[in-house]
N, C-alpha and C positions, 0 to 999 in steps of 0.2 A: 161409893167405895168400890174397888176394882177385885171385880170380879177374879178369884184364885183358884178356879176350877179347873182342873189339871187337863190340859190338851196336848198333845207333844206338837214341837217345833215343824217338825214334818209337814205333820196331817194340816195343821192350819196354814200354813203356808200351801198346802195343797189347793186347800179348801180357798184361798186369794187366788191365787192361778187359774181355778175354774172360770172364775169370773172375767178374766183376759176376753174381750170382744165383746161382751154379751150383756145386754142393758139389762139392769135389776134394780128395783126399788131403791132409792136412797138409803133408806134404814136397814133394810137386809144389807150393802156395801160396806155400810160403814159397822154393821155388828161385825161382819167376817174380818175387816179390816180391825177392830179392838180385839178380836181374839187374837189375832197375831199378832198384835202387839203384845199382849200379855203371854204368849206361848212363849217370847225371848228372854223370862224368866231372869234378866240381871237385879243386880240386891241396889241399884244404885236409885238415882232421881229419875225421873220420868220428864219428859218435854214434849208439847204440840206445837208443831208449826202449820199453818195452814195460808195456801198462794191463790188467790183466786182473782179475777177481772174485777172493776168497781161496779161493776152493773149492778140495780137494784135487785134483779132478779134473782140474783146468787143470795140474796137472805136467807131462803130456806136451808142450801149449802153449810152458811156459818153458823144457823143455829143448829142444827143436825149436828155438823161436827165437834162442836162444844157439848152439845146434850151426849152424844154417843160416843165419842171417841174420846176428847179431853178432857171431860169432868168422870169419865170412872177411871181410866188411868191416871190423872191427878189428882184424886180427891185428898189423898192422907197426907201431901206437901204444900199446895196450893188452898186459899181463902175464896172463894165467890168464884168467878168468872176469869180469874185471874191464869187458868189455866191453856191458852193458845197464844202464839206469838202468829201476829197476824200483818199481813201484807196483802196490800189490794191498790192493785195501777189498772191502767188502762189494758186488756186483753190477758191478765193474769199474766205478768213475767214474773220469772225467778230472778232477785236481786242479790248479783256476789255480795259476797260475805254476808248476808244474811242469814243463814244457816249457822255462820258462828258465832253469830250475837246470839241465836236463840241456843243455839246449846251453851253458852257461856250464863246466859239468862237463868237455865235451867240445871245446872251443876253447880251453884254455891253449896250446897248441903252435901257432895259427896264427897266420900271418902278417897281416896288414892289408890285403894287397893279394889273397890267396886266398880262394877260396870254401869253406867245409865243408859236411859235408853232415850231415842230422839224419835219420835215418829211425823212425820212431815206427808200433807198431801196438796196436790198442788192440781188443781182444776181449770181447764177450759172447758167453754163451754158453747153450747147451739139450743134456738128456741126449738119447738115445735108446735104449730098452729093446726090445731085440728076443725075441718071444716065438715060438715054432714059424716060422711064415710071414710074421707082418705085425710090425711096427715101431708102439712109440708113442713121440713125441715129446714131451719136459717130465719126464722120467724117466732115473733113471742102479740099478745095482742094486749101492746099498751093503752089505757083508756079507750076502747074501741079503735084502734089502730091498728093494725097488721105494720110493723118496727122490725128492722136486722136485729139478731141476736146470732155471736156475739156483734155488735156494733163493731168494735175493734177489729176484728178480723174480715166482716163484710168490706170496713172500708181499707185493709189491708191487700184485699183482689179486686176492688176497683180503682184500687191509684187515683183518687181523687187528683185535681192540679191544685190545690190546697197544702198538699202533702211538697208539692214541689217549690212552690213559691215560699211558705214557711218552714220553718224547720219543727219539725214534729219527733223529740226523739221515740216515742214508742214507736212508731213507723218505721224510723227509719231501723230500731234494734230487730223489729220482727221482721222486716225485708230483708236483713244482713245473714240473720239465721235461718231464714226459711230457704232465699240463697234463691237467684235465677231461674235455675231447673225446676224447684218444687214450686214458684210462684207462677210459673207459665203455665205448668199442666193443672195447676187449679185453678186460674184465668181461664183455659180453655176446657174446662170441666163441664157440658152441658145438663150435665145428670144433676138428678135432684139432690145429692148428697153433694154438692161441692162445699157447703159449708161442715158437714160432720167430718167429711176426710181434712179439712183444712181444721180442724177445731183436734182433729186426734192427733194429726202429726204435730203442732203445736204443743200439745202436753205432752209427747214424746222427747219434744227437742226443747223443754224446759226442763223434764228429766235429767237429761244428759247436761244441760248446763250445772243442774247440781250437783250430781256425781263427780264432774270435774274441777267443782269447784272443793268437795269433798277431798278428792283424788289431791290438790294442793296446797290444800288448809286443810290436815285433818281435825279431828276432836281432840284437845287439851288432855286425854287421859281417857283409859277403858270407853267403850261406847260403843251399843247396838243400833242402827239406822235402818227407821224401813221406810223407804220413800215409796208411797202409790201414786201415779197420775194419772185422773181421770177425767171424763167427758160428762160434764150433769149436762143433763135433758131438760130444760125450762117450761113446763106444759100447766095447760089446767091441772087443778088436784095437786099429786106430790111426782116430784120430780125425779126423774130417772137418773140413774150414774153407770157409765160405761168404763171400763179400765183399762186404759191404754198401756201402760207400763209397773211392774212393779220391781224393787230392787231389795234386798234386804244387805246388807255391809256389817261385817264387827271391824270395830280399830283397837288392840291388844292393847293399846298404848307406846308400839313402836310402829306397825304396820299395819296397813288395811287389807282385811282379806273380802274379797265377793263372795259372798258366801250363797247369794241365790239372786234369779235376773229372770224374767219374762217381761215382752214386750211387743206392741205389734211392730209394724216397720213404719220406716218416717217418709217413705216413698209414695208422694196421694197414688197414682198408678197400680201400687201394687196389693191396696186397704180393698177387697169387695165386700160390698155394704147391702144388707138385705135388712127388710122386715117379717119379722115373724111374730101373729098373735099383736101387732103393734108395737114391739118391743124392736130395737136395732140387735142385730149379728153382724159382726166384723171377721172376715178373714183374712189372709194374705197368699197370694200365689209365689212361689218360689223363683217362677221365671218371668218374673215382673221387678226382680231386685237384682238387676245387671249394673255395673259400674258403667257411669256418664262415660267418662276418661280416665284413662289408667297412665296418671303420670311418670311409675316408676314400672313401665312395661319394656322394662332392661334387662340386662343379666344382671346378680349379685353383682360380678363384679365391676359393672360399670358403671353402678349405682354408688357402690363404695369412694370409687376413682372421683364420680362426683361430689360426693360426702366428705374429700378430703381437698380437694381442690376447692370446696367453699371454705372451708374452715384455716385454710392455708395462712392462709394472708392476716388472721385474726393474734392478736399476740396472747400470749398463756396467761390464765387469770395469774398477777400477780402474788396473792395471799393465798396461804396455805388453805385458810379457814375456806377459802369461796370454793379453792377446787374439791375439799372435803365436801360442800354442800352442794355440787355437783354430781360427785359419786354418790352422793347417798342419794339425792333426787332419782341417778338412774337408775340404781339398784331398787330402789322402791315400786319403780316404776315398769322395771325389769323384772322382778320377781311378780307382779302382778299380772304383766302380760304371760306369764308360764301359769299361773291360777286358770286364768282365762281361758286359756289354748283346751284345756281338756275338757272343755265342754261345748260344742258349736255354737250351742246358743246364746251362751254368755259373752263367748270370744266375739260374737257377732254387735250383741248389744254393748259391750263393753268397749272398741275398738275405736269410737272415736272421743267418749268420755276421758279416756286413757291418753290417744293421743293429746289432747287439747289440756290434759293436766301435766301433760310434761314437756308442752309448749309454755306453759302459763308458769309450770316452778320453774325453769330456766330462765325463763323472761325476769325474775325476782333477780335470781342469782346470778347470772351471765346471759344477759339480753340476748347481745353474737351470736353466742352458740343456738338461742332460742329462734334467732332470724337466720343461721345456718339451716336449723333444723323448716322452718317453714317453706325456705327455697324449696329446700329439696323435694316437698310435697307441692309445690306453687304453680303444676304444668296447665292447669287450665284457663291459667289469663298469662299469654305469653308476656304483656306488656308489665304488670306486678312480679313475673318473676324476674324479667331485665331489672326492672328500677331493685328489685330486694340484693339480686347477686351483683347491682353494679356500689351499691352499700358497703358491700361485705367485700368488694377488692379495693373499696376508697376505706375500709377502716372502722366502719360505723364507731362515733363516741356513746357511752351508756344509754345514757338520755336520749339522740336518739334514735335508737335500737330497742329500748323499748316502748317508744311512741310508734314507732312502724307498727310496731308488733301488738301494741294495744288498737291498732286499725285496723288491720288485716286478718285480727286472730278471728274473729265470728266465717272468714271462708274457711277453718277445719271442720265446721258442721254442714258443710254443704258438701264434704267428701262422701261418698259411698260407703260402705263397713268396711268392703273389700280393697276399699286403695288408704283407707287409713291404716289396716292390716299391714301390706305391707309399707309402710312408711314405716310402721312401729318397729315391726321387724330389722330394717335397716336402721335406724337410730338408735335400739339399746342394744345391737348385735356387741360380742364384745370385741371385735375389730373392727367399733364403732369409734373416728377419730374424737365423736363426742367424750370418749372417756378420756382422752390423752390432754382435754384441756383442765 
């Protein structure tokens, strides 16, 4: 039964935050994690989603999370074990609309006027092989074997030619989002942590796929979301979990507000990785989190001039209904970037979740405008943004516009914080040509 011991929202959320960097036991993680969940006090249904890699080693992970986290907040709705909606591929990805199956899953019994709650944790993860005195990390020891762990991501930094001659879609999804830049600096990672920084930024940037996936599907009615993504520790004995990100979201039933966000960076470069006691510390250096390339390192107003000269040539959404569900996409999307703004760190981790969810609802509703909007951020493959802007003055038809768009969208996660910033900024400004279609 779930635990009703009065904690404020605050303090527990506090008490998740400390844990940001810093390995601790599994079951301490996951207590601190069920009290916040239960601190967000809605009268509604309760839901567990949990994303993890298929490795066998993550067993301990899914019984732990079921023992601790979704069978005491589901005990008074749910029968047996029936309490987690579960997902498990290769390297733990987040699978769109997934999230809306399980909150669909988990909201038959509410009311219209209650709030339910979703709580979703989403794990990657790295062995560790301890030898006499010292520990290596990126190693588990299957039947006397010293084995990569994770598997998925070991053979994601060595590009096996396997990967090239087959088509391997998890490969090819975790290459698209981990994006050029983060795959070369952990290819050329000599340090013994190339697999834990390659294993955090990973649960970072599955993070953020769900947030945007949140950001453009939201919850059906009322709904508090706490998403944690962490890093279990695979070892003899019981296994470590490390917390790479955590987010907490209300949806009122018209709009999604951020209501709290801590996270490390998605940058391997900018993650420093210590042991202490045998336990990992994570931190991040500020001036290790510089923008690749700054493709709108223009003035306003030449940026605008560009943002109307794509959009030129597109003809006006026809029906009334599509331009209305364009206004209201960017208002949505506009009112949350001003959420955002007043706090740096959320503005920071928020910025390209955000962007990519107002590429992804235009893309629904008016492709165009959604492959307008990608040009305009497109400066660091000169050759993608010829072929997108030479689209957009031949006319792009629906179809496809949003098949470009369905290829191309995984490079807004290889943006910086800082040049999705402003991209966002230019796109819901509101002598933004996006509102005039």
């Amino acid at each position: 039964m779930e635990d009703t011991t009065h904690v404020s929202a605050g303090q527990a959320f506090l008490d998740l935050e400390r844990l940001l960097g810093v390995e601790v036991s599994l079951d301490v993680f996951h207590g601190t994690l069920r009290r916040a969940a239960q601190a967000m006090h809605p009268r509604g249904e309760v839901g567990t989603m949990l994303v993890t890699c298929s490795d066998e080693f993550l067993g301990e992970v899914r019984t732990a999370f079921a023992r601790d986290v979704a069978r005491p907040l589901t005990a008074l709705q749910m029968i047996g074990s029936r309490g987690t909606f579960a997902v498990a591929n290769l390297g733990g990805r987040f699978e769109p609309g997934a999230l809306a199956l399980a909150d669909e899953h988990f909201s038959g019994g509410s009311r219209p006027d209650s709030a339910r709650r979703l709580v979703v944790e989403l794990v990657a993860h790295v062995g560790r092989l301890r030898q006499d005195h010292s520990s290596t990390h990126g190693l588990v020891d299957r039947f006397g074997k010293a084995s990569p762990c994770c598997g998925a991501l070991t053979l994601l930094l060595e590009a096996p030619e396997a990967t090239a001659a087959v088509r391997h879609p998890w490969f090819d999804q975790l290459s698209a989002f981990f994006g050029p830049a983060r795959l070369s600096q952990l290819r050329a990672d000599p340090s013994p942590w190339r697999l834990v920084r390659a294993a955090i930024v990973h649960a970072v940037l599955q993070g953020e796929s769900a947030m945007a996936d949140l950001l453009r599907d939201p919850p059906d009615g009322p709904a508090h979301i706490l998403l944690a993504c962490v890093v279990a520790i695979n070892q003899p004995g019981t296994d470590g979990a490390l917390l790479a990100s955590v987010q907490r979201m209300h949806f009122d039933g018209t709009h999604m507000h951020l209501e709290h966000a801590a996270a490390l960076r998605s940058s391997p470069e900018a993650l420093d990785i210590s042991s202490q006691a045998g336990r990992l510390l994570v931190s991040f250096a500020e001036q290790h989190d510089q923008p690749r390339v700054v493709p709108v390192a223009r003035t306003r107003a030449e940026v605008h001039e560009d943002l109307h000269a794509l959009t030129a040539g597109l003809e006006r959404l026809a029906q009334p209904h599509e331009r209305a569900k364009v206004h209201e996409h960017l208002t949505r999307i506009q009112r949350q970037v001003a959420h955002a703004k007043k706090k740096p760190s959320t503005w920071r981790i928020y910025s390209r979740p955000l962007l990519r969810g107002l590429v992804q609802g235009l893309s629904i509703v008016a492709p165009e405008l959604g492959l307008a909007a990608f040009a305009l951020q497109a400066g660091t493959d000169a050759v993608k943004a010829q072929h997108v802007r030479k689209l957009l003055r031949e006319g792009p038809k629906r179809d496809q516009a949003r098949q470009v768009l369905h290829q191309l969208e995984a490079e807004l996660q290889q943006l910086s914080h800082r040049e999705a910033q402003e991209v966002l900024d230019v796109l819901v400004a509101e002598n933004s040509p996006l509102w005039k279609h």
